[in-house]
TORDO-575356 format. One record per residue (C-alpha): residue in three letters; x, y, z. Coordinates in steps of 0.1 Angstrom, whole numbers, plus 5000, padded with zeros to 4 digits. Last residue first. Example, Ala and Ser with C-alpha at 12.3 -4.5 7.8 and 13.67 -1.06 7.14 Angstrom:
2
{code=ser	u=5137	v=4989	w=5071}
{code=ala	u=5123	v=4955	w=5078}
***
This chain:
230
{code=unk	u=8349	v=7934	w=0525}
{code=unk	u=8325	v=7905	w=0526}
{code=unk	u=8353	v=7886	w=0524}
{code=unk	u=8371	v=7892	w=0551}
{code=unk	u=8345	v=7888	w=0569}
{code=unk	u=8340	v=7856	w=0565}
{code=unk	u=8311	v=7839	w=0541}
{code=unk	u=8288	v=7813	w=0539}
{code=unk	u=8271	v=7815	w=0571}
{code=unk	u=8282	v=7820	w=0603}
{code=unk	u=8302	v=7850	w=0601}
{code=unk	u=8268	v=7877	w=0600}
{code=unk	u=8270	v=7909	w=0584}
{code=unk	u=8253	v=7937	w=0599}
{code=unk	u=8239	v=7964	w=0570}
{code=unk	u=8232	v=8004	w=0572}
{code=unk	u=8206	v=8013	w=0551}
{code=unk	u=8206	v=8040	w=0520}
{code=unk	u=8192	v=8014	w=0498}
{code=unk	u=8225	v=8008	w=0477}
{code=unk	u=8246	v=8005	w=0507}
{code=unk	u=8225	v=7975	w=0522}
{code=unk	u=8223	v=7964	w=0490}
{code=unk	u=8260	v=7962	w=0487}
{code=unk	u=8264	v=7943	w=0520}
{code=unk	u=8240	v=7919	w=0509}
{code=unk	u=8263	v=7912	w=0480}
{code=unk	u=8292	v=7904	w=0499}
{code=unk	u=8270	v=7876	w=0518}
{code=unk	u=8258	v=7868	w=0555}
{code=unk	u=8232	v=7892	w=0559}
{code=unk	u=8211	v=7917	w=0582}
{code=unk	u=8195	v=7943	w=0566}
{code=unk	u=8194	v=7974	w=0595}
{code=unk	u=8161	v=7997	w=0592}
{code=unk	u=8157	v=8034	w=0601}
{code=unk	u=8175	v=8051	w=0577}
{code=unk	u=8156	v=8034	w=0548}
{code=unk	u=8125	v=8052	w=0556}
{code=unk	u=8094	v=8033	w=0570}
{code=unk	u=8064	v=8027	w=0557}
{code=unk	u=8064	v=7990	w=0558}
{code=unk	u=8056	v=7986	w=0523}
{code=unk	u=8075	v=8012	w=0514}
{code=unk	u=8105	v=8002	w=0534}
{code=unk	u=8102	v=7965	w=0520}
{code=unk	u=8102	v=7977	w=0486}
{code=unk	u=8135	v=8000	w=0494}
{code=unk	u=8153	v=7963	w=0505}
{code=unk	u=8142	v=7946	w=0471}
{code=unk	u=8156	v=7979	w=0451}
{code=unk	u=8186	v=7978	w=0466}
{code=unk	u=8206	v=7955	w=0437}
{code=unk	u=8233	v=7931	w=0452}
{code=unk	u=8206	v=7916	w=0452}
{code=unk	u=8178	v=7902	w=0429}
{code=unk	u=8158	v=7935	w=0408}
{code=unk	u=8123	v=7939	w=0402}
{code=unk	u=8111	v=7918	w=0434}
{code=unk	u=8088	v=7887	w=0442}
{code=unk	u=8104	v=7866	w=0422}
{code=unk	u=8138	v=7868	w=0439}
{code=unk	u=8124	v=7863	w=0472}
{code=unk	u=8103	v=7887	w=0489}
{code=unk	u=8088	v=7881	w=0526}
{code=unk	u=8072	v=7916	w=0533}
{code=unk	u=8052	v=7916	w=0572}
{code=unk	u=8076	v=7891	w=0594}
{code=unk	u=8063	v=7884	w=0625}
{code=unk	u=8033	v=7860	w=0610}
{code=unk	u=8060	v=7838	w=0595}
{code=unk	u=8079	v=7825	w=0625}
{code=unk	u=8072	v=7792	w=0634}
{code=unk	u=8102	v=7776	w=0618}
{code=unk	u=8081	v=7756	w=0594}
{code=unk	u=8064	v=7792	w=0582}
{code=unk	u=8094	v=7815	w=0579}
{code=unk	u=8110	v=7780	w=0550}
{code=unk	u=8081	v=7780	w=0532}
{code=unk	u=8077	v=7819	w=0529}
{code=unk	u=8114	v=7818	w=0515}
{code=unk	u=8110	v=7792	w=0493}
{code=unk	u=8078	v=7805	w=0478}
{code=unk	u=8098	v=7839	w=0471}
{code=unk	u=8124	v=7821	w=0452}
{code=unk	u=8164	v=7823	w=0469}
{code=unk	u=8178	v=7858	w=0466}
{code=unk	u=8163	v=7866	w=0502}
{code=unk	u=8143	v=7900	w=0514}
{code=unk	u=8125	v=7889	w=0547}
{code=unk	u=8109	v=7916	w=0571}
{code=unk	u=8107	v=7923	w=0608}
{code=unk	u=8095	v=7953	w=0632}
{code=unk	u=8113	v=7960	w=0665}
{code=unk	u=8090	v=7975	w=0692}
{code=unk	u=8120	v=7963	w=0720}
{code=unk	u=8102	v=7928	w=0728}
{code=unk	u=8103	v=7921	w=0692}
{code=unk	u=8140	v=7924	w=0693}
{code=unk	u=8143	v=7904	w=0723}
{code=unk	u=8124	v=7872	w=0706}
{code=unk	u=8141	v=7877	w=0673}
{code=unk	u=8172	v=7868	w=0692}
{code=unk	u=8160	v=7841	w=0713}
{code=unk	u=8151	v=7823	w=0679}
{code=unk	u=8185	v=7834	w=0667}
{code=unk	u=8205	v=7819	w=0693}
{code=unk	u=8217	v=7793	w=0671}
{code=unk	u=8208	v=7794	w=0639}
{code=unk	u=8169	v=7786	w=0626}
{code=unk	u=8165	v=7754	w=0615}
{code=unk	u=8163	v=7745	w=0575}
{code=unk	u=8168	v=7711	w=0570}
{code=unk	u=8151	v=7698	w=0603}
{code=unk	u=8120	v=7723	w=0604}
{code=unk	u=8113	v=7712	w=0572}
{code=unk	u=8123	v=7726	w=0533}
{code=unk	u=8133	v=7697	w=0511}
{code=unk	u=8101	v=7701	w=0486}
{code=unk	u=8113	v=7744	w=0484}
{code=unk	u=8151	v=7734	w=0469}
{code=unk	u=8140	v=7707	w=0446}
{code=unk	u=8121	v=7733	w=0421}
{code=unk	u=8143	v=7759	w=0436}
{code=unk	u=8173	v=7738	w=0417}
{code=unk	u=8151	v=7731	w=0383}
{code=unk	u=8145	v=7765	w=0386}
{code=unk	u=8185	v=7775	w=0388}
{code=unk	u=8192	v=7751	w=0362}
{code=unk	u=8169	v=7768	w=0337}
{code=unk	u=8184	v=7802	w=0344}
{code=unk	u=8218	v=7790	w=0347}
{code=unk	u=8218	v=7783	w=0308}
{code=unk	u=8223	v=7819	w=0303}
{code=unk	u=8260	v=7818	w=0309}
{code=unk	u=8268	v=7851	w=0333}
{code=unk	u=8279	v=7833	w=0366}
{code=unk	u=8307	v=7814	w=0340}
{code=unk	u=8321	v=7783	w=0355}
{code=unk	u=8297	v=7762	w=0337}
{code=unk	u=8283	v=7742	w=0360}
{code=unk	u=8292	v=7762	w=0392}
{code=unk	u=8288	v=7797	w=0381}
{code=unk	u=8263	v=7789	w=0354}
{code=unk	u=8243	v=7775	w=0387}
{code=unk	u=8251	v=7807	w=0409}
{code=unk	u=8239	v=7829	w=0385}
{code=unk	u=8209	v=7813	w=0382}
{code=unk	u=8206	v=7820	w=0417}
{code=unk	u=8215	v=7851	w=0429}
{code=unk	u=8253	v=7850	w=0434}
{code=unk	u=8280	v=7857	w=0460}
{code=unk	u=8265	v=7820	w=0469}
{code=unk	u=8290	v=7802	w=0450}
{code=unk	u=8319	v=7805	w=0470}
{code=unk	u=8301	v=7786	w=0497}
{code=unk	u=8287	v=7753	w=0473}
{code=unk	u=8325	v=7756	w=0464}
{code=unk	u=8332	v=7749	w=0496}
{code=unk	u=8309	v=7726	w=0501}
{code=unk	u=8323	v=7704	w=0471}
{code=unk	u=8307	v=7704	w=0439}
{code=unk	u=8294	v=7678	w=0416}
{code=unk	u=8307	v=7675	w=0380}
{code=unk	u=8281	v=7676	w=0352}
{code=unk	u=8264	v=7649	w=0337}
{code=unk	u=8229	v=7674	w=0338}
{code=unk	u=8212	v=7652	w=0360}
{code=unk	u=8245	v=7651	w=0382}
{code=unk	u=8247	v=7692	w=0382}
{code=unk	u=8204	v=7690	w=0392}
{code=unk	u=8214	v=7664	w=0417}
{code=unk	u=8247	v=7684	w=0432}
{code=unk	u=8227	v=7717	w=0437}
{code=unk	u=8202	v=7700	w=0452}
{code=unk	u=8226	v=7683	w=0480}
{code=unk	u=8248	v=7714	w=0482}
{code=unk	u=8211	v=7737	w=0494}
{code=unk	u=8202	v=7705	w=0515}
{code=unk	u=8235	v=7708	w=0531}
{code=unk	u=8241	v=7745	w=0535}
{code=unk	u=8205	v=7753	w=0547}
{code=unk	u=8211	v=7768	w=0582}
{code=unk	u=8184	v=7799	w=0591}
{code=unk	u=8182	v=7833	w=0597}
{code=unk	u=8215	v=7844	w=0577}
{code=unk	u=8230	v=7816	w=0559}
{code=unk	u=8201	v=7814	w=0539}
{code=unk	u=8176	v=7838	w=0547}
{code=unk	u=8188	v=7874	w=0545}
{code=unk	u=8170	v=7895	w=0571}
{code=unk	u=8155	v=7933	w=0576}
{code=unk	u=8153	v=7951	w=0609}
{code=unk	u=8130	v=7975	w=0616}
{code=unk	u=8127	v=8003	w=0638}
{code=unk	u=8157	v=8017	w=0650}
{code=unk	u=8159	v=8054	w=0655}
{code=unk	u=8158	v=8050	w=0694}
{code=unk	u=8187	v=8026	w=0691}
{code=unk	u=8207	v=8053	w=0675}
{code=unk	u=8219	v=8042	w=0643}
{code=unk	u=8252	v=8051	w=0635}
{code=unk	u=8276	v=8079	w=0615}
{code=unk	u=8307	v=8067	w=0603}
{code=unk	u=8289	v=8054	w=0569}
{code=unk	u=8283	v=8017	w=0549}
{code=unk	u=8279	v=8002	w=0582}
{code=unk	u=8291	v=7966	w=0590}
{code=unk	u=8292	v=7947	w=0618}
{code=unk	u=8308	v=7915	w=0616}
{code=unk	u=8287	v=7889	w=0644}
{code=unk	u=8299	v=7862	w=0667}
{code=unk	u=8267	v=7845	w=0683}
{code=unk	u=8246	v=7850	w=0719}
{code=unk	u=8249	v=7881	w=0733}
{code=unk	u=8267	v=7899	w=0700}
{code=unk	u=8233	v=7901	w=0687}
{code=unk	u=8220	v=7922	w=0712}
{code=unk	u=8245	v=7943	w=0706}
{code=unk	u=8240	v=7941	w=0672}
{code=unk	u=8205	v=7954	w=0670}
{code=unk	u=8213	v=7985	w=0685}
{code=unk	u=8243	v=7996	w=0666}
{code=unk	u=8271	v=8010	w=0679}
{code=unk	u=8299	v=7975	w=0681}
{code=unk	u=8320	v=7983	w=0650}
{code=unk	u=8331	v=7981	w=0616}
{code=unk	u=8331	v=8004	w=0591}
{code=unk	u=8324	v=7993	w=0558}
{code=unk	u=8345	v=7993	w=0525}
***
């Protein structure tokens, strides 16, 4: 399990403006003077995209004659990387292979919906990002979804040329809950693990958080409470 707490930097300033679950996968804390990046989920995270991720999900499931799924399903769903996710909810079974197709059919539809409408940045987050930046604090994107959906999605916010890695799925060896995304970004950026804080909304970014050595802050306005990201 994490701790959780109020101690580190970046969610304090967090705690400002939204209700946040901080989690750390050790007692010890970041000191804000050892703080020096801070790495974000998308979805959920950074920016709202439940309803045009449930409305592609629900057209490639129709085009298939499967059942649609409710938003709370879309929810329970997204403790997955994404072909996962679509054998998860067509099939009922994360690991059935046939979610790989589905899953590219989804991005496929996913990255033409992406706007400044579909996917706005949560509340308080542009204000956020703002503050952090003021402080010397460095960004980077790691996100299950594609990586073209993810650069898509930085750009129509406005945000793209703060953020130096911006990996999807496609752009890394391994998807989350794996680390190995999150230790890219720290290479890349030249910075050890113990100095950056993922930032999420999902179990499994919790356990990559843990599996690079980082702490994590999970957020309560996405898909999942914090109860469940226990």
């Amino acid at each position: 399990r994490w701790q959780r707490g109020a101690a580190v930097a970046v969610a304090l300033l967090m705690l400002c403006r939204c209700h946040v679950w901080l989690c750390v996968p050790c007692p010890s804390i970041v000191r804000p003077s050892t703080l020096r990046a801070v790495l974000w989920d998308i979805d959920g995270t950074l920016v709202h995209s439940t309803t045009i991720a449930l409305r592609g999900t629900n057209a490639v499931l129709r085009a298939e004659g499967l059942p649609e799924i409710t938003e709370d399903e879309y929810h329970e769903g997204t403790r997955y990387p994404g072909p996962r996710r679509m054998a998860y909810h067509a099939y009922g079974n994360p690991d059935d292979p046939r979610g790989a197709a589905l899953s590219k059919r989804f991005e496929d539809l996913y990255v033409k919906e992406v706007s400044s409408e579909t996917v706005p940045l949560c509340h308080g987050l542009a204000e956020l990002l703002q503050d952090l930046r003021a402080a010397g604090v460095r960004f980077s994107a790691v996100s299950n979804a594609c990586g073209e959906y993810v650069r898509s999605v930085l750009a129509v916010n406005g945000i793209s040329q703060h953020f130096e890695c911006q990996f999807g799925t496609d752009d890394v060896p391994e998807a989350k809950p794996s680390g190995v995304g999150l230790l890219l970004c720290c290479q890349k950026m030249d910075l050890p693990p113990e100095q950056c804080i993922y930032v999420g909304d999902a179990p499994g970014d919790g356990l990559a958080a843990r599996a690079a050595g980082m702490r994590g802050v999970g957020v309560t306005w996405g898909s999942h409470s914090a109860e469940k990201m226990d």
